[in-house]
C-alpha angles and dihedrals in degrees: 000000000000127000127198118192110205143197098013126125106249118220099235113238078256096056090220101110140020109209115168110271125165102226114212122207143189140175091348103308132085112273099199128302112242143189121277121278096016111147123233101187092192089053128094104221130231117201102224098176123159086008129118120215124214138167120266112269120243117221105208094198136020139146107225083196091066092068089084086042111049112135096022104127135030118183096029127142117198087266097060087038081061087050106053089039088111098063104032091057109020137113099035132162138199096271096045091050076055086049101052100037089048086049097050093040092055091050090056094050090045091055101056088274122149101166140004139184108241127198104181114175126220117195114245103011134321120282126212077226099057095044089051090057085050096048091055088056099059091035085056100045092040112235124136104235137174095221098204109186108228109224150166157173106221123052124229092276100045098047093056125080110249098340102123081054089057092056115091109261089252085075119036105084085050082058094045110047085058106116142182115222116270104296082236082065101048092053095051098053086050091047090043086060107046097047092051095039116123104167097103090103085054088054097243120132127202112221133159133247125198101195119214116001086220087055089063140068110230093255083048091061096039087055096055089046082049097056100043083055094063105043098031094248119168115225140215130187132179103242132191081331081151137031087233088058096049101044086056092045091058097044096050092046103048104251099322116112125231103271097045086049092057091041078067095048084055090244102132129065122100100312089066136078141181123233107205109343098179089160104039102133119224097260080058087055096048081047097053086050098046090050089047088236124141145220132224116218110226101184086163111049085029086069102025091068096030087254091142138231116309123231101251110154086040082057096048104047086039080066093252115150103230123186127180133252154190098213112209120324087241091060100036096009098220145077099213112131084179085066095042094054096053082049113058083042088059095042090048081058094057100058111112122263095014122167119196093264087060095069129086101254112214100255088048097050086050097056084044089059086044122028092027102042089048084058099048078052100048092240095122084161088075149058104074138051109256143129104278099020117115126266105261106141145162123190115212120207107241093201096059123109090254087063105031106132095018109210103147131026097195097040092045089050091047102031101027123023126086106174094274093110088053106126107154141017127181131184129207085351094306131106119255093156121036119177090347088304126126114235100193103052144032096247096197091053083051092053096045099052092038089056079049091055100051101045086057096039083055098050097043086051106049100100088054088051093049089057097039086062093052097055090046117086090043081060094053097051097048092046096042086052086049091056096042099072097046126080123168082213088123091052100044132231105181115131098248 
């Protein structure tokens, strides 16, 4: 059946204007956009008044695992959020990775969201079993995902230079006795999945995310090169997100730095893409372009643990395709692309010696959350409204506070909405939030069992968390020592 939305302002594929169009759609794509008033008598029609159309926004990282865990830290950089990993996300079953994935999906399509790469992490190692739980939640919810299970063979402790040794001796042999399961193992969970994976038709995608270059062994993270090859798996690895990070990569492998290092394992080309990199050097970002891979923009979880302020505009005039993210909801605690956007336009706007062509304009920030998040997800068919593309669409109350008076599209989506304007999403042409409420789930049983989950979740790992505070601040002081002695002031990130 066509549908033909009517009466509604358009964002242009530009994103630079916003004149009334009627959109017509049909089985999930964009039929044509047409002039106001033009009868399609085969069409029901959809009376889209007052109301702004935009193309679904793409989140280009986020951790499906974070939605049980959201406010559970405060002053926390990336390496105590490393530290207190146990805890915040241990002792899960099969109901409460549903749970969390389900919570952080709905936030998302509550918040104007059609797609998102997700990294949810399993301990010890992913299970068939738990991806299919998480699968179930964005089904049900709605959404198209990649679910990329984050994995490693190295724990937290292992993976970083001296730190075990930091640690009081109490506490050592409790570190170092941490352990991943077997890398074989890893690998075959991952490889499980993806021959018997069918979700394709739920637009959902398996791939495969090493985590942290520094938390594999260089036959950990060919293997898992190895495997997305063969099963034409995208891939997505936190790189250089902190200094720390960055200052170890560089010692361990001999001067390179972590992305070159996994350019020699084979690791990076198109299929490939950076979360953060907040330290990547200019010659990381002329490698990124030359290999035709990409790099999510975190602002939110980039401040909220002390990470830094990426190099965008560098990345974007080095070639590099760069699309915009939430992170986790345990690392930047919520799931608002809205946010993100308005922030990754105000940080573009702190690095030294800027000049105003430096910073992310708004247009350009919104194409960034659309066109070059779709393409970080594999989902080139979306990301802007035109005959052919697919049919990922939010529809904005114009009569709401955040538009009233509406100037400027692209400034209002960028300066002044929320979310909160948020009426209607579809995706591939069908409903999946109607009148801001969601279709595919009862919200308010979500909420309740979720409350459930995490009230026991917090009771059977107390005694973790106990000990994870302990070993803390002992982490913070060794990682922060590691950052202090490395610049990237030879290589040049200025944005020029």
């Amino acid at each position: 059946m066509k549908l033909l939305l009517t009466g509604a302002r358009v964002l242009s594929p530009d994103a630079l204007s916003a004149p009334f169009q009627e959109v017509l759609i049909e089985d999930g794509r964009i039929a044509a956009i047409l002039p106001p008033g033009t009868a399609v008598p085969d069409a029901a029609p959809n009376d889209a008044r007052n109301r702004l159309v935009i193309p679904g926004l793409v989140n280009g990282h986020t951790h499906g695992h974070g939605g049980l865990a959201k406010g559970s830290g405060d002053k926390w950089d990336l390496a105590l959020l490393l530290a207190h990993a146990p805890w915040v996300g241990g002792g899960r079953g099969l109901r409460d990775k549903y749970l969390s994935t389900a919570l952080t999906a709905v936030e998302m399509l509550k918040k104007g969201c059609t797609a998102a790469f997700d990294m949810p992490a399993e301990f010890p190692c992913p299970t068939v079993e738990g991806l299919e739980a998480m699968v179930d939640a964005y089904a049900a919810v709605g959404l198209r995902a990649v679910l990329a299970p984050m994995v490693a063979d190295l724990t937290f402790f292992q993976a970083t230079p001296g730190l075990i040794e930091a640690l009081p001796e109490e506490h050592r042999a409790r570190a170092g006795g941490m352990r991943m399961a077997a890398p074989a193992d890893i690998l075959a969970a991952i490889g499980t999945a993806a021959q018997s994976w069918s979700h394709g038709r739920r637009n959902i995608r398996l791939g495969c995310a090493p985590t942290i270059p520094l938390h594999g062994t260089d036959e950990f993270l060919k293997g898992c090169r190895a495997l997305a090859a063969e099963y034409g798996l995208p891939m997505q690895t936190h790189v250089a997100e902190s200094r720390y990070q960055a200052a170890a990569g560089e010692a361990r492998y001999g001067g390179a730095t972590l992305l070159e290092h996994m350019d020699r394992l084979g690791l990076v080309g198109r299929w490939f893409s950076v979360a953060h990199g907040v330290w990547l050097t200019q010659s990381d970002l002329d490698l990124l372009a030359k290999r035709g891979a990409s790099m999510s923009h975190n602002p939110g979880a980039n401040m909220r643990l002390a990470s830094g302020i990426a190099p965008v505009r560098a990345a974007i005039r080095a070639g590099v395709t760069v699309g915009i993210g939430t992170d986790g909801s345990s690392s930047s605690d919520n799931q608002n692309m809205f946010e993100a956007m308005r922030l990754a336009a105000f940080a573009s706007r702190l690095w030294e010696d800027a000049e105003d062509d430096d910073w992310l304009g708004t247009a350009e920030t919104v194409r960034l959350a659309t066109i070059g998040s779709s393409h970080i997800v594999g989902h080139d068919e979306g990301g802007v409204i035109a005959a052919g593309k697919a049919a990922d669409l939010v529809l904005l109350d114009l009569r709401h506070v955040n538009w009233a008076p509406f100037n400027d599209a692209a400034n209002q989506l960028v300066w002044t909405e929320d979310g909160s304007a948020v009426v209607d999403v579809m995706v591939a042409g069908q409903w999946k939030l109607r009148d801001r409420k969601v279709l595919g789930l009862d919200e308010a049983k979500l909420a309740a069992e979720a409350q459930e989950a995490a009230d026991r979740l917090r009771g059977a790992n107390a005694e973790v968390r106990a000990w994870c505070e302990a070993v803390a601040p002992h982490i913070a002081c060794h990682c922060r020592a590691l950052a202090k002695g490395w610049t990237r002031s030879k290589r040049l990130l200025k944005a020029e």
